[in-house]
N, C-alpha and C positions, 0 to 999 in steps of 0.2 A: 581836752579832758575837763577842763573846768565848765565848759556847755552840759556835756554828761552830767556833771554833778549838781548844777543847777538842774536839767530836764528831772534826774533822779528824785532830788530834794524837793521839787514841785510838785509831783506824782505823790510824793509820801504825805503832803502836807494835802492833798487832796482827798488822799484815800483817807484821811485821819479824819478826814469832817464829813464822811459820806452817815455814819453812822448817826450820828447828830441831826441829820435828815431826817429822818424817820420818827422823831419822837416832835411831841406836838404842845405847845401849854392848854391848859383846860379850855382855857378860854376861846381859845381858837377854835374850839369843834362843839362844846359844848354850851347848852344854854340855860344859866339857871332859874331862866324866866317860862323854863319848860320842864318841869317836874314831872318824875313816871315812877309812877306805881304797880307793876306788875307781876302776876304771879304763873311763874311756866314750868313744862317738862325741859329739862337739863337734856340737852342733845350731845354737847362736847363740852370739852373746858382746855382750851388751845392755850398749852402753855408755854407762853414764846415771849421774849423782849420785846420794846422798850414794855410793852402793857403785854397782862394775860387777858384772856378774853371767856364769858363764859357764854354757849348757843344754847338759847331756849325756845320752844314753841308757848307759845300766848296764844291761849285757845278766844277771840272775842264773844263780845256778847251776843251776836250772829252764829255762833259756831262754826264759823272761821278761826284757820291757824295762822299767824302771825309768827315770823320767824327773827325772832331779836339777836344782836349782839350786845355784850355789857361788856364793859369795859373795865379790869380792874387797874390795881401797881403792878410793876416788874415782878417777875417770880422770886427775885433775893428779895425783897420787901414780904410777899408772901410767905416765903421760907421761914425770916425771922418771926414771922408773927404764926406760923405753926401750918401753915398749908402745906400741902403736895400734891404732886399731880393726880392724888384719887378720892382729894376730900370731897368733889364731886362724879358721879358716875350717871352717865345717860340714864333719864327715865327718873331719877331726883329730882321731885318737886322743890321748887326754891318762891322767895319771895324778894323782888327789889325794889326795892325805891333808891332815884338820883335823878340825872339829869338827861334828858335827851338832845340829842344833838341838832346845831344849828340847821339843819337842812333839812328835817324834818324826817330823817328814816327811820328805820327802825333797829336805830343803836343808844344806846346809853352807857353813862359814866356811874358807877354804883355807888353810890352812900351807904346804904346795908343791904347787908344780904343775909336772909334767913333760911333755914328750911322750913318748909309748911308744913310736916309733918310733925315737928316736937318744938319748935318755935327756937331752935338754936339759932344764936348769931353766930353767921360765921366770919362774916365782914362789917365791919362799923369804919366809914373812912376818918382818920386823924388829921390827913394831908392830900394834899395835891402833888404830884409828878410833872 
């Protein structure tokens, strides 16, 4: 019995850190020695923990597409500060500037985020996750 309750109690203290996995410090992925400025069509806005995420096309100066992820806070961090899942909808032009990530792809951590069409802030970051 007591094996049992040891294998049990181990299980539970494992599954209890899986989550904690997943979320990442700034610094780890991102780099602030790589600043991005860009302005895209809104494809989705994947609203999912530890981070929300928003998909834009970045039309380059080639006129190539260029298909970004941004990276925001948790959705209760958005919640409080007044988002939801429709403040963005496909086809929303946006404006970001933050940081792009260590590896060079094509993801970033957002600092602000604008619309292009009426110059609203919708995001201004205060903190790091």
């Amino acid at each position: 019995m007591r094996t049992v309750c040891s294998v049990v109690l181990g299980a539970a203290w494992l599954l209890a850190a899986v989550p904690g996995l997943a979320h990442h410090s700034f610094a780890a992925v991102f780099d602030i020695a790589r600043p991005i400025d860009i302005t895209g069509t809104v494809t989705r806005l994947e609203w999912t923990n530890p981070h929300a995420w928003i998909h834009l096309d970045v039309e380059g100066a080639d006129g190539s597409v260029e298909t970004w992820r941004v990276e925001l806070l948790g959705i209760n961090t958005l919640l409080k500060q007044g988002w939801t899942p429709q403040i963005l909808t496909p086809g929303d032009i946006i404006h970001v500037t933050g940081f792009g990530t260590r590896d060079g792809s094509s993801a970033a951590n957002a600092s602000v985020v604008t619309k292009a069409d009426t110059g609203e802030q919708l995001w201004v970051a205060t903190q790091r996750e």
